[in-house]
C-alpha positions, 0 to 999 in steps of 0.5 A: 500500500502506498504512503505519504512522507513530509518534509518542511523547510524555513526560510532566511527570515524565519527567526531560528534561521536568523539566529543560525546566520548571525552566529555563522556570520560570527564564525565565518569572521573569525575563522578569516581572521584566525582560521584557528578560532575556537568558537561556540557562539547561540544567539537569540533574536526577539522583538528589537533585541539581538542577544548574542552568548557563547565561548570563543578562543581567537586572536582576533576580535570583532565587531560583533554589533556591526556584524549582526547588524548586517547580517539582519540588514542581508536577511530582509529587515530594514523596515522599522513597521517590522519591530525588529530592523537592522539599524535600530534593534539592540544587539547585547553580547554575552560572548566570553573566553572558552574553557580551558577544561573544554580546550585542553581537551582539543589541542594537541602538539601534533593537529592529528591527534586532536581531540573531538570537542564533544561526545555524540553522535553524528549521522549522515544520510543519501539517496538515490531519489533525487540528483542531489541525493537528498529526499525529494520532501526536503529538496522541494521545500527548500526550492520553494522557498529559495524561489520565494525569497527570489521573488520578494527581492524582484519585488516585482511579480510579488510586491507584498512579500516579507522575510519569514516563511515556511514550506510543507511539502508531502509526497505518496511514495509506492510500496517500494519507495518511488515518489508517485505524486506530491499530495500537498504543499503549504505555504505560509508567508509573511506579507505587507498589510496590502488590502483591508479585505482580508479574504481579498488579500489571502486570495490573491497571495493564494493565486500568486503562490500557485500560478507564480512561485510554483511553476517558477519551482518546477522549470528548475526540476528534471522532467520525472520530478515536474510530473509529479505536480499534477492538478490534485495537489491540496495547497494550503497558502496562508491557512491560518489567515493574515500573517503580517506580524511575523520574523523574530517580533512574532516569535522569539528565535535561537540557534540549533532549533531547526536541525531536522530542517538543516538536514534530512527533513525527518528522512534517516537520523540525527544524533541532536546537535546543532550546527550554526555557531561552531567551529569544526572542532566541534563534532557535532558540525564537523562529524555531520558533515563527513557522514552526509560526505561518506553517504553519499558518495557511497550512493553515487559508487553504486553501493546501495540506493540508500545509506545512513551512516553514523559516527560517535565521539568522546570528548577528547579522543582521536578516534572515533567510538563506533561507525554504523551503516544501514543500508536499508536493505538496498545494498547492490555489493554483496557484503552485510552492512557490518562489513561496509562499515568497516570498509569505510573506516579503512578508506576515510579518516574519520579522526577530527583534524583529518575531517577539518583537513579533507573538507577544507572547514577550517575557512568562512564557508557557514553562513552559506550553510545557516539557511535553506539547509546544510546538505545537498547544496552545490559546491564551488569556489569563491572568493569572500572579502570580510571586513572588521573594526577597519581591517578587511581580509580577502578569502578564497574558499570552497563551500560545501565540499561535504557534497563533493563525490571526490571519493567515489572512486576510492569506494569503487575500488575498495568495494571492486565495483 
């Protein structure tokens, strides 16, 4: 029998992700200014207050006011109507030095004996479903709203838009695990007060939604995908009603509440840990990573349809505790999945410092990250000028080099694919 499947996405304006981009922008500016910063840095947004908290251990010293402050100003709120804007909200820091009982813990003489910043465990998941190797639920709520937040900065087709939004998207999936049709798609979007007829007003941000936003979503789709939009999808735009008070004057914000957002949309596992506002010596980032890196270059070199890897830490040891893989019964090599998990552990180095190494995440690549998702993005390299209390410093990076398949070779030859 077949069964439906959700996933939902926020967007850069949603007040959590607000809070998950000023603390990655922290982390990029002191990761370009001393690439060798230790940093664990929450922030909570409110209605005109910014409060930032956290540890860090670093050479350089920043302007944390000016940073949040541009950072909210990039995400879309500049307007005052909106109770919390870049120029006037207040920005208060609570940011003091890191333990040295948590620090000496993680620094080693020789880098490839560092600790892991903390215990956990860390999952990373792919498919075959779609071309990212990401679930399908997931992939097209992000698409939504990316699309929808193109929209609002045209300010041209849509006039009305404001920052905040959420997507839904459901799919009936067959018996074994094809997507067959999307069932439904929510939408809620914060707007501009542009009709004192309420019912006027949600009907016409209903109709831009579905003749507008959503073909402009599928032209980016494979044609397989674009079929499964058919006219018996339930959209539910705005269900509650009017939604113009919104963003974090609507709705207190912190870092690390959308996690299942930031990476698999329920799809898989997650060991619990955030990731916005930590350096990649913290495991719970880095440890993410790697598996999401593992997974899914497994998938790509034809080892099974579907992959959940797992890796564990403790506190201040090298190597990792335990590497877990579940195939889902979709293996095409003839090994258990016991005997892929040790395969793995030969062919990636999964000790912290050769993570950071081999994904380059000792550079400001996270405020890239901090919305619409960690995983299933497209890498590439680019060049980032940051600026701080009058100094600038020019950065090449390469982001996301967690989705790079620069491994399905080496997993070819060690499964004799």
């Amino acid at each position: 029998m077949s069964y439906l499947f959700t996933s939902e996405s926020v967007s850069e304006g949603h007040p959590d992700k607000v809070a998950d981009q000023i603390s990655d922008a922290l982390i990029d500016h002191f990761m370009a200014f001393d690439p060798q910063s230790k940093v664990a840095c929450e922030t909570l947004v409110t209605t005109g207050l910014v409060t930032l908290a956290g540890e860090v251990k670093s050479n350089a010293y920043l302007d944390v006011q000016q940073i949040a402050r541009d950072t909210i100003a990039k995400i879309g709120y500049t307007k005052s109507e909106y109770q919390f804007d870049a120029k006037s909200c207040a920005v208060i820091s609570a940011i003091h030095e890191q333990s040295d009982d948590i620090n000496r813990g993680v620094d080693r003489e020789d880098p490839m004996q560092q600790g892991a910043g903390d215990q956990g465990m860390m999952f990373g998941y792919a498919t075959k479903e779609t071309a990212n190797f990401m679930p399908l639920a997931l992939d097209l709520s992000h698409k939504i709203l990316q699309v929808l937040a193109e929209l609002r900065r045209e300010n041209d087709s849509i006039t009305y838009l404001r920052p905040d939004a959420k997507a839904q998207v459901t799919i009936e999936y067959s018996d074994d695990n094809v997507p067959q049709r999307i069932d439904s798609i929510v939408v809620s979007t914060q707007h501009d007060d542009f009709d004192s007829n309420d019912e006027v007003m949600l009907k016409k941000i209903k109709e831009d939604i579905v003749s507008i936003l959503i073909p402009r979503v599928k032209e980016q789709l494979a044609p397989n995908l674009q079929a499964l939009f058919t006219e018996d999808i339930t959209y539910h735009i705005n269900p509650t009603g009017k939604f113009v008070i919104g963003g974090p004057h609507g709705d207190a914000g912190l870092t690390g509440r959308k996690i299942i957002v930031d990476t698999y949309g329920g799809k898989g596992a997650h060991g619990g840990g955030a990731f916005s506002g930590k350096d990649p010596s913290k495991v719970d980032r880095s440890g993410a990573y790697a598996t999401r890196h593992i997974a899914k270059n497994l998938v790509a070199a034809g080892v099974a349809d579907e992959i959940l890897v797992q890796v564990s830490y403790a506190i201040g040891v090298v190597e990792p505790t335990g590497i877990f893989v579940d195939t889902y019964g979709t293996a095409k090599v003839d090994k258990t999945d016991g005997e892929i998990a040790k395969i793995v552990r030969e062919i990636f180095d999964m000790r912290p410092y050769a993570i950071e190494t081999r994904l380059k995440l000792r550079n400001p690549i996270y405020s890239d990250t901090a919305a619409y998702g960690h995983m299933g993005r497209t890498s590439e390299k680019k060049q980032v000028t940051f600026s701080n209390a009058g100094r600038q410093e020019t950065v090449e990076v390469e982001t996301f080099t967690w989705e790079k398949l620069d491994y399905v070779d080496k997993v070819k030859a060690a499964f004799n694919i």
